[in-house]
C-alpha positions in Angstrom: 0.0 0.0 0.0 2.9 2.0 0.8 4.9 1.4 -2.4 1.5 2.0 -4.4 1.3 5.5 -3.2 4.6 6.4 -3.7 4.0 5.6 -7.5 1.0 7.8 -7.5 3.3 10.7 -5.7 5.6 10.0 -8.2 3.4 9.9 -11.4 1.9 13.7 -10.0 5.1 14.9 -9.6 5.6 13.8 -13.4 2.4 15.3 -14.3 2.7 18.6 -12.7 6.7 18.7 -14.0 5.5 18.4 -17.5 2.2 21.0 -17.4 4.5 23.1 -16.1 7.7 22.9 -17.6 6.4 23.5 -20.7 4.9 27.2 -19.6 8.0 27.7 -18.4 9.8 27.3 -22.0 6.9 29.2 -23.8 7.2 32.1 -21.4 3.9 31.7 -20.1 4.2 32.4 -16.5 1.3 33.8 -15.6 -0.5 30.5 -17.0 1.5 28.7 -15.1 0.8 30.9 -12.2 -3.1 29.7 -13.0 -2.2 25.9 -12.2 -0.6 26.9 -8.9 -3.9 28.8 -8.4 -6.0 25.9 -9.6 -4.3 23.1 -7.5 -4.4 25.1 -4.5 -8.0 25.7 -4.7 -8.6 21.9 -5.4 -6.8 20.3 -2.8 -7.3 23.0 0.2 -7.8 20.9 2.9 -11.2 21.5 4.2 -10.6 20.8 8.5 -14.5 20.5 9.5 -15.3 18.5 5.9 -12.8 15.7 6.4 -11.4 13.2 9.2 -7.7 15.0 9.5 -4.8 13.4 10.4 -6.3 10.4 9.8 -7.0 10.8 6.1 -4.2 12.1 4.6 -4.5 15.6 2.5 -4.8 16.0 -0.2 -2.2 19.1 -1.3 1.2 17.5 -1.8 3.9 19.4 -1.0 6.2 17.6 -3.5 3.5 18.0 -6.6 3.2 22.1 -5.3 7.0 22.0 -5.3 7.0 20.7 -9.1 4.6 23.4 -10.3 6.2 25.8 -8.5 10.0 25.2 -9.8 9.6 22.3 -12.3 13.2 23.2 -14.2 15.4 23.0 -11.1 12.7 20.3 -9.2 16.1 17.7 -8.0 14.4 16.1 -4.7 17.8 14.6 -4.5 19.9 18.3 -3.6 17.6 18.8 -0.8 20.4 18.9 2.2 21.9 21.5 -0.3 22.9 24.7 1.8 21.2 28.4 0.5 18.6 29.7 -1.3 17.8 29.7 -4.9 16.1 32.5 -7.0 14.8 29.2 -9.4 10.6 30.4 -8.8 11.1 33.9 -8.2 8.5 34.2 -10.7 5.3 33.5 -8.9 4.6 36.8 -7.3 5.1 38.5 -10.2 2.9 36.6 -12.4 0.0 36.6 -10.1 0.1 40.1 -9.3 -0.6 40.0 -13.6 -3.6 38.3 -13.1 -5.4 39.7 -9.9 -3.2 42.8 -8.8 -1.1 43.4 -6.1 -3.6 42.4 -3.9 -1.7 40.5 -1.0 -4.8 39.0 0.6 -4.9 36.4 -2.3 -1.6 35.5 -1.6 -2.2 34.8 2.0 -4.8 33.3 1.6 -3.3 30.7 -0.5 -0.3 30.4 2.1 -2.9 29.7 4.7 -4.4 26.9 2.9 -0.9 25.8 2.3 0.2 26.0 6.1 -2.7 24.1 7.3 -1.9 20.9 5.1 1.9 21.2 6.6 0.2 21.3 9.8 -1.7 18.3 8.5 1.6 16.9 7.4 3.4 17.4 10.5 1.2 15.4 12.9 1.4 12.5 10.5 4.8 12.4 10.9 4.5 11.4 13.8 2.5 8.6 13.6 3.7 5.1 14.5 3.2 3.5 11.8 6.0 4.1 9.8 4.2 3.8 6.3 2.2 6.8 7.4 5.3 8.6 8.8 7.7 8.2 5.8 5.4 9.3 3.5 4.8 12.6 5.9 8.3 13.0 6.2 8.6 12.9 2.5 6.1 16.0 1.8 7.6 18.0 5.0 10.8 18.0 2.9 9.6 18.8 0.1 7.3 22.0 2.1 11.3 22.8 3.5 12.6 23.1 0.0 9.9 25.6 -1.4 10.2 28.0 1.9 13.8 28.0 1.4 14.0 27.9 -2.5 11.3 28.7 -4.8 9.8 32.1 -4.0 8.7 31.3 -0.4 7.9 34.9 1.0 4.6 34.8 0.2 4.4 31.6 2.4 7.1 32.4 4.8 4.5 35.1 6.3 2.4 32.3 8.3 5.3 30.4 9.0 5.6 30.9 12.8 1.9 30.0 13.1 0.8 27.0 15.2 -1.8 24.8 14.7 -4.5 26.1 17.8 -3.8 29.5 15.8 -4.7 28.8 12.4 -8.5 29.1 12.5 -8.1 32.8 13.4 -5.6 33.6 11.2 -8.9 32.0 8.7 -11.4 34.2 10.2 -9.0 37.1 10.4 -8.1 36.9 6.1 -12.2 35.9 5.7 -13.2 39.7 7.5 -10.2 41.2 5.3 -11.6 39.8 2.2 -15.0 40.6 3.3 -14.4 44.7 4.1 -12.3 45.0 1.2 -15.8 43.3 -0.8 -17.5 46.3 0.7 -15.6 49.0 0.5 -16.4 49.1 -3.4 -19.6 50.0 -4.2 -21.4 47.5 -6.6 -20.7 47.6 -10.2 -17.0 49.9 -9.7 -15.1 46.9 -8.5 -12.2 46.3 -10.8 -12.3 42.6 -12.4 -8.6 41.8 -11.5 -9.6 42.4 -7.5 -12.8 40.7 -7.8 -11.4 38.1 -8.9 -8.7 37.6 -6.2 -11.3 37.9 -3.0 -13.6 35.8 -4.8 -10.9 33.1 -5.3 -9.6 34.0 -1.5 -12.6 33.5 -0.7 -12.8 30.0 -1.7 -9.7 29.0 -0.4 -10.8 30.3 2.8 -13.9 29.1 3.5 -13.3 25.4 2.0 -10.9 25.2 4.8 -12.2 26.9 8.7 -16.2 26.2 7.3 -18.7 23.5 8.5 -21.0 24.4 5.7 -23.6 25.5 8.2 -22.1 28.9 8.6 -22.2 28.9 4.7 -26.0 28.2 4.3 -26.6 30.7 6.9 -24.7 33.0 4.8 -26.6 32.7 1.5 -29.9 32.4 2.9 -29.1 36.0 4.5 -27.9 37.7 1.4 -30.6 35.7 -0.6 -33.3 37.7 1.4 -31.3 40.6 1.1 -31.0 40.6 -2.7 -35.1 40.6 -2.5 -34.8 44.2 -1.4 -33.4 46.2 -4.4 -33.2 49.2 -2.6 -30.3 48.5 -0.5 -26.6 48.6 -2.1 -24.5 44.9 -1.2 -21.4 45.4 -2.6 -20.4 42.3 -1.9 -22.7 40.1 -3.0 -20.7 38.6 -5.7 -18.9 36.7 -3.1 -22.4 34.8 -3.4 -20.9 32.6 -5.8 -17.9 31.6 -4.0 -20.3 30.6 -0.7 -22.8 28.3 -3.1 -19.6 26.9 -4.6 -17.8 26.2 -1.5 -21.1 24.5 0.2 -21.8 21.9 -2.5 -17.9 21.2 -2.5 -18.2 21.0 1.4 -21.5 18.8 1.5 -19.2 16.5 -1.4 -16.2 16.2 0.5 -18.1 15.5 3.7 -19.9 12.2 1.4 -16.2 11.1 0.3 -14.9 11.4 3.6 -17.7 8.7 5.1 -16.9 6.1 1.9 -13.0 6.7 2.8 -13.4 5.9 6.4 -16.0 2.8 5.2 -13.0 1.8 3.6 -9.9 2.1 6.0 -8.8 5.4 4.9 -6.9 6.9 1.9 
């Protein structure tokens, strides 16, 4: 079982290498800057959802490694001493697409940190098939902090476990006020488009998917009254999206644990 999913680490490490890579060659960072986006979003680790640390996440730190620095990805040079500027890239590229709005950023960091956290107390699990496959991603989360653009997740770095759900709430009210503090119809598409993706990210992790029904049933009545402004009502979206993915992962959770775990 062991062996089986190191092959399947392995062939996503391939896969994300090669989607990559050739960006890379063509110039196209900020595409590649999308799949960084896009395989954040889909594997965010969503805490209330699923049975963690039993089930193992689903972000991998070695596949987020690949996409992140797929020409100099050598697993093997890891106890090499310094930094790198290979990945310097990211920042750049995604302030392209969305701005140089920083909340997007951390927001991906956070979702990031948690599956370390996630990662961490697997590692230390006494069975050793569990552990060395923990210890393998932890490496891999060491090597992009220290060299493939980590500032932008260096920032949570310091932050434990117990503290990670208000560091959640705390980016959720950020991306909220700043949702409100344009009036409907002026927001810019670039910035709209990064609190509606930090939004995702967000929620899908710290949410229960009760607090998310509560939401949409309040701004649903809301909307009914057209003469009141909600400027940040396009965040709708990003709550209906997030509860069906919730309600989904909740359902795959119960046939994993039916079945010993992933």
């Amino acid at each position: 079982k062991s062996y089986n999913r190191l092959v399947n680490l392995e062939e996503r490490i391939a896969h994300a290498r090669i989607g990559a890579v050739l960006h890379f060659r063509r110039g196209e960072f900020q595409k590649a800057s999308e799949i960084v986006v896009g395989y954040v979003m889909s594997t965010a680790p969503s805490i209330e959802a699923e049975d963690y640390p039993k089930l193992q996440p689903a972000m991998s730190m070695c596949v987020l490694e690949a996409l992140l620095s797929p020409e100099y990805y050598l697993p093997a040079s890891s106890d090499c001493v310094g930094s790198s500027t290979a990945g310097g890239w990211f920042e750049e590229a995604m302030a392209g697409l969305f701005g140089k709005e920083p909340v997007l950023l951390q927001s991906l960091a956070f979702a990031v940190m948690v599956s370390k956290n996630i990662w961490n107390e697997r590692s230390h699990c006494s069975d050793a098939r569990i552990r060395d496959v923990a210890l393998i991603e932890l490496a891999a989360y060491e090597r992009i902090r220290r060299k493939v653009d980590g500032n932008w997740i260096n920032a949570l770095e310091n932050t434990n476990g117990e503290e990670m759900s208000k560091v959640g709430e705390r980016l959720l009210r950020t991306v909220t006020t700043l949702a409100n503090s344009s009036p409907e119809g002026t927001a810019k598409t670039k910035p709209r488009a990064a609190l509606i993706i930090s939004c995702k990210v967000i929620l899908l992790t710290i949410s229960d998917g009760k607090n998310i029904a509560d939401f949409i049933n309040s701004i649903a009545a809301e909307l009914s009254d057209n003469s009141r402004q909600l400027p940040a009502r396009f965040l709708l979206s990003a709550y209906c999206v997030v509860h069906k993915s919730i309600a989904t992962r909740k359902w795959e959770t119960l046939k994993a644990n039916s079945h010993g775990g992933r």
